[in-house]
N, C-alpha and C positions, 0 to 999 in steps of 0.2 A: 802936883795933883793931890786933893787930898781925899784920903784913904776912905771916909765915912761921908752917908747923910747927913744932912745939916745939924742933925740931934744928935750926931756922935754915935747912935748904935747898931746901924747897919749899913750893911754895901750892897747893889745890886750887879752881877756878875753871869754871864756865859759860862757854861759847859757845852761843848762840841764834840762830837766825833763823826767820822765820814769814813764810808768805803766807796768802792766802785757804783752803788748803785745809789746810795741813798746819805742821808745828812741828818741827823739829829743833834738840832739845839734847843737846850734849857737854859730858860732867864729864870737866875734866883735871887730871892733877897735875903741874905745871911747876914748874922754878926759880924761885925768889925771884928778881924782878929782870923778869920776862919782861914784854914788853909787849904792849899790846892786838893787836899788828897779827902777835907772834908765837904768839901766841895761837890766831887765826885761821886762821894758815898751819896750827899745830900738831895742830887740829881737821880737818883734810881738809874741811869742808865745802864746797868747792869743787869736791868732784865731786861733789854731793848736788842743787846748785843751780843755777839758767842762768846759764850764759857772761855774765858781767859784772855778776852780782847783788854780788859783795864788792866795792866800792868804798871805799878806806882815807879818805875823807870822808866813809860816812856810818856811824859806828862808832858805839857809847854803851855806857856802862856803867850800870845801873840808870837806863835812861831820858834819861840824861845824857850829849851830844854830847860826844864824847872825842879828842885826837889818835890817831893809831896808834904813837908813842911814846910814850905816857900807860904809866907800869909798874902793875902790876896789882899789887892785895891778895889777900890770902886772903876767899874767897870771894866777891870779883865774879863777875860775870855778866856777860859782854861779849854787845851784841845786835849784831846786824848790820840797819843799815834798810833798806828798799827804797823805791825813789823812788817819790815821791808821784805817783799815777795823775793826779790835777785837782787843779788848785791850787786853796788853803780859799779864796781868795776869790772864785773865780770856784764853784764848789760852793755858797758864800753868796748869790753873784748868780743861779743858777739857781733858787735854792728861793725864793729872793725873787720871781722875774718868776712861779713857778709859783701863788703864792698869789693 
């Protein structure tokens, strides 16, 4: 796949994030070279979402846990996660004691 527009100096890329009620995606078109984490900044989404929902630890790109140096291809989709409400295995021991 390769990384750039046809003229070598930009990529167009998603940034994502989603909670229970609602889904904000930005399409941007950055330099070649830009990383997940400039990415993010690039997108403003951080006036969209609560104080301290961007955490540069919980990034991914198509689903896939990502540093916030990770450089970005033409057409990623960087997601932004949000911390997990109940941990799966305690979620597994509730449905378990429920049956």
């Amino acid at each position: 796949m390769d990384d750039a527009t046809p003229d070598g100096s930009a990529i167009t890329v998603e940034v994502a994030y989603a909670d229970a009620t609602r889904q904000i995606v930005r399409r941007l078109e950055l330099p070649a070279g830009t990383t997940v984490m400039e990415a993010v900044t690039a997108s403003e989404l951080e006036r969209d979402v609560p104080v301290g929902t961007i955490d540069p630890t919980r990034l991914g790109i198509f689903s896939r846990r990502v540093s916030p140096d990770q450089v970005l291809g033409q057409g990623d989709r960087v997601e932004i996660y949000r911390p997990l409400v109940l941990d799966p295995m305690e979620a597994r021991r509730r449905r378990a004691r429920r049956r």
